[in-house]
N, C-alpha and C positions, 0 to 999 in steps of 0.2 A: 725247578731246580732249587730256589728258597725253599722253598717247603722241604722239600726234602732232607737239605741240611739242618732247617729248624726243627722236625720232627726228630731226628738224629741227636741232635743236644737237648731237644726235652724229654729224651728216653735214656740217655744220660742221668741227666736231671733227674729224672722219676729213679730213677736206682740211687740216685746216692741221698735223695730225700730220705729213702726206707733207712737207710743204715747211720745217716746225721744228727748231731744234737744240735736243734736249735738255741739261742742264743734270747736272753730275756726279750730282746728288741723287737720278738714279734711273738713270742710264747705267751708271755704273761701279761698281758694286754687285758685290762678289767672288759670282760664282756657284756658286762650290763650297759657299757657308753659307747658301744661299739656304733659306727653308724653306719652308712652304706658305704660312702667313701673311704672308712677308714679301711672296711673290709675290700674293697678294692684296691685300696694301696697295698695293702696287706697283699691282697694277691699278686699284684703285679711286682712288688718288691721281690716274691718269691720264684716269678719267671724270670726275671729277668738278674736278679744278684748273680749272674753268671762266674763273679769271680768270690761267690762265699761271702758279701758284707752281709753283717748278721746272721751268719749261719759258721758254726763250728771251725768246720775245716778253714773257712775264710783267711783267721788269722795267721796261719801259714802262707800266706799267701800275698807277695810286696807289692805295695801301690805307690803309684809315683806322687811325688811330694806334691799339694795343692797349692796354685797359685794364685784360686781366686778368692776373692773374699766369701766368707760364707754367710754372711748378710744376704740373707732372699733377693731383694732388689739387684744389689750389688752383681750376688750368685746369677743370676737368671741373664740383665744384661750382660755381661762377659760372656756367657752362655752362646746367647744370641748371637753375640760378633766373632764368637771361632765359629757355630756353623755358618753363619755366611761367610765367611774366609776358607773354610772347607769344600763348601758347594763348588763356593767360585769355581777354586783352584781344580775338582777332581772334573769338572765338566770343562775345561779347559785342557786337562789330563787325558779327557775321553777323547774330547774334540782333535785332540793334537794328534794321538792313536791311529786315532780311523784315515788321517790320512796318509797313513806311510802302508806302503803298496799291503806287506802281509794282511792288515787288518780290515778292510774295506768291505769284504763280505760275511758273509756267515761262514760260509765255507772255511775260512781261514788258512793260513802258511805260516811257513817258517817263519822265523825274524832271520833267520840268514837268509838270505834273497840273492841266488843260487846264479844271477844276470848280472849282479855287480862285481867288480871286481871285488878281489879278497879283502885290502884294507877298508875301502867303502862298508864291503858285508856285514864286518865286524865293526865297525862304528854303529851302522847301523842296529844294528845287532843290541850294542851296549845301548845303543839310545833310547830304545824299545823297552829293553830289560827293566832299567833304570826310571820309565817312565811306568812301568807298570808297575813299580813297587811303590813310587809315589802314591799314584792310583789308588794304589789297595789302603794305604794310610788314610789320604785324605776320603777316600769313601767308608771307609768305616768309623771315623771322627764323624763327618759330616750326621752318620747315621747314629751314633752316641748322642752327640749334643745335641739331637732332634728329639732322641728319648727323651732326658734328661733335661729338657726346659716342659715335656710333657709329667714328667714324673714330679719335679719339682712345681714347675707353674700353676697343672690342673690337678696335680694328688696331693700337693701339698705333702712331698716327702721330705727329709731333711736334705740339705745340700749335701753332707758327709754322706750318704749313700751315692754320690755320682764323683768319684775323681775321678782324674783323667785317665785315659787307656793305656798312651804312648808314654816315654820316658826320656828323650833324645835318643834314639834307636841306633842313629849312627855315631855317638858318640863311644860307644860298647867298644871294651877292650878284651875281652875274650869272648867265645860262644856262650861259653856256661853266662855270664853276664846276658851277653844278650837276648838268648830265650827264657833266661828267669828271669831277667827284670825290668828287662828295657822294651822286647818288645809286648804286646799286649798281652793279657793272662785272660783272657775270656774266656778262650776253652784248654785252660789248662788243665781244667777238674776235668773238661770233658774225654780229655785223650787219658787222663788217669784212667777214671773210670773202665773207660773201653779196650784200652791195650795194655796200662801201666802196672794197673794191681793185678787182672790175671796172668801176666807174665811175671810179676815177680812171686807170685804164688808158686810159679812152678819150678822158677831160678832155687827160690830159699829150698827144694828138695834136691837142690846138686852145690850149693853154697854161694851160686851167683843171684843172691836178690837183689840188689843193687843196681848191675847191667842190664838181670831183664825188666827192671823197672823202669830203667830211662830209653833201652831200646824199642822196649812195648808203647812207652809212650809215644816215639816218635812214630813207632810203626804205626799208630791208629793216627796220631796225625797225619800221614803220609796219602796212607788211606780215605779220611775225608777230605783230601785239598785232590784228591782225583772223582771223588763221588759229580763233584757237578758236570762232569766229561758225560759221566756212564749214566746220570742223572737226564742227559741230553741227548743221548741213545749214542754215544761216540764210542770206540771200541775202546778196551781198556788199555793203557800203558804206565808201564812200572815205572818210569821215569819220578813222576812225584814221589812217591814209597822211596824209592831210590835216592832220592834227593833228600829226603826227613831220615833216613839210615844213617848216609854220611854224617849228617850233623851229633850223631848218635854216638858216631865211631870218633870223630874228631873231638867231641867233647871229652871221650875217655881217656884221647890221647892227652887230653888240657890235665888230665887229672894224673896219668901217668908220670907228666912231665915235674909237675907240683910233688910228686910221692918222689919223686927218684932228687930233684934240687931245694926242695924246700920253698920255692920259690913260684908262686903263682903267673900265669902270662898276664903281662901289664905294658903302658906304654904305647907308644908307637907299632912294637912288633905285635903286640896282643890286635890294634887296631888293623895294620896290615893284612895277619892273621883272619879275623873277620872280614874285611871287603874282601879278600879271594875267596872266601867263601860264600856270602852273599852276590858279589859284582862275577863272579867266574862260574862256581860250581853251578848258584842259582840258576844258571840259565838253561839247566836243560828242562826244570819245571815251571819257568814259563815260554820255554817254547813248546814243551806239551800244550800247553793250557791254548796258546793262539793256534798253532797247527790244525787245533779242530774246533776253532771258532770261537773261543769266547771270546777272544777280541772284539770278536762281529757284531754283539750284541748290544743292544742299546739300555744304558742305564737311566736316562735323565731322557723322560719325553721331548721329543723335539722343540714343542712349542714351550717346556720350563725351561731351556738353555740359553743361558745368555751368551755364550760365546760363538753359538750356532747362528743371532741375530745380528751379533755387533764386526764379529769375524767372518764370518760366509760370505756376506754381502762381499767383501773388500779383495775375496779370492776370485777372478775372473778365470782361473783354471785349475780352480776345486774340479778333481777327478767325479765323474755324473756318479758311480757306484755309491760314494758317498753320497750324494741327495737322494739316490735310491733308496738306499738302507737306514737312513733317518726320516723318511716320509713312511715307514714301513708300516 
């Protein structure tokens, strides 16, 4: 299923290298001092600058303000203490997951759990939601700052090639804010690429390049956030697509609103605004996502979990499915 996904944004990548101008910071590099390593950071800078540093289109492209010092030493430990604050937290995230009834096998279920009553459901429900979106934070940091003490510590690349991914994500007062800025832009070029600029090629032949630029973008995201289902042999459902449209349409409306008052969504109602659409709409794509198991799956080997060693023991009526599916 990684594979998959990684193969997808480095074919991405491989198209938008052909048509990009690199940026002096790795062009014009004297080659006569070139040495192994440098040509290996060199390479690995270029797989991985998923968000453009050093590369052209980059500078379009906003990164959240840096908070650590960029003194190597400095850089590296700081480094170190968010991924162990990330691990912790997303394997505690996993851990907590797998025991709430849907998620326990591969097989996977709803997060509405169709035996409780209604109020229960929907807590339940929201508490599922809410933890899976943590999840997906904290394991994607955990997995940056695990690059990025490799990039910096063993390639000796510069610290300003790694800031951070996230931005306070929930602090976002309208959508337009929080898919451009706040939450991650890793494969922001990637959904370009794939949906963004061939639909706006074909909008600018009716006058709409604008719309189908941001609908094509969501629609290729919609579309890779369902690949690891169909990746897994799970049969397809729109629900994701579905889910990256609304946010498409609802942004237009953020813009409609700004054209007609002058006045951008902001405040409290702009935030509002965003948690029903992340805390409400969200939830029918991640209850795609558990429905056919990815819940079930195990991220962090049993024997790297510290919450599996320190917690498990103390559960005397951890459900057995859970010790099944982490012994797996």
């Amino acid at each position: 299923m990684g594979l998959g996904l990684v193969s997808l944004t480095m074919f991405a990548k491989a198209l938008d290298f052909i048509f990009s101008t690199p940026t002096n910071n790795i062009d014009k590099q004297d080659r006569n001092t070139t040495t192994f390593m440098v040509a290996l950071s060199e390479a690995n800078t270029l797989m991985s600058t998923v968000r453009g540093i050093g590369i052209e289109h980059g500078k379009a492209i906003p990164l959240p303000p840096e908070t650590r010092s960029l003194e190597k030493r400095l850089f590296l430990k700081a480094t170190f203490f968010m991924f162990l604050r990330s691990y912790i937290l997303f394997d505690l995230l996993e851990f907590t997951l797998k025991l709430t009834p849907p998620l326990r096998t591969y097989k996977g279920g709803s997060i509405y759990v169709e035996s409780l009553p209604i109020p229960q459901r929907l807590i339940l429900a929201m508490f599922i939601h809410i933890s899976t979106g943590c999840f997906i934070i904290e394991v994607m940091q955990a997995a940056y700052f695990f690059a990025t003490l490799m990039g910096v510590g063993v390639l000796n690349q510069s610290p300003s090639l790694w800031p951070p991914i996230f931005y306070h994500p929930w602090q976002a007062e309208s959508l337009q804010e929080f898919w451009g800025k706040r939450w991650h832009q890793l494969l922001r070029r990637t959904f370009l690429i794939l949906g963004g600029y061939p639909c706006e090629w074909i909008g600018n032949k009716i006058g709409l390049g604008r719309v189908f630029l941001l609908f094509g973008t969501f629609l290729a995201s919609g579309l890779f956030h369902e690949l690891p289902c169909y990746l897994l042999r799970r049969s397809f459902d729109w629900r994701p697509p579905l889910f990256f449209l609304s946010q498409a349409l609802l942004i237009c409306l953020e813009r409609a609103w700004q054209a007609m008052t002058g006045k951008k969504i902001r405040g409290w109602w702009g935030r509002l605004w965003v948690y029903f659409s992340l805390l409400i709409l969200a939830q029918i794509l991640v209850d795609s996502w558990h429905s056919r198991g990815l819940g079930g799956g195990i991220v962090i080997h049993p024997r790297l979990s510290p919450s599996r060693h320190l917690i498990l023991p103390i559960l005397n009526d951890t459900p057995k499915s859970y010790n099944d599916s982490t012994n797996a």
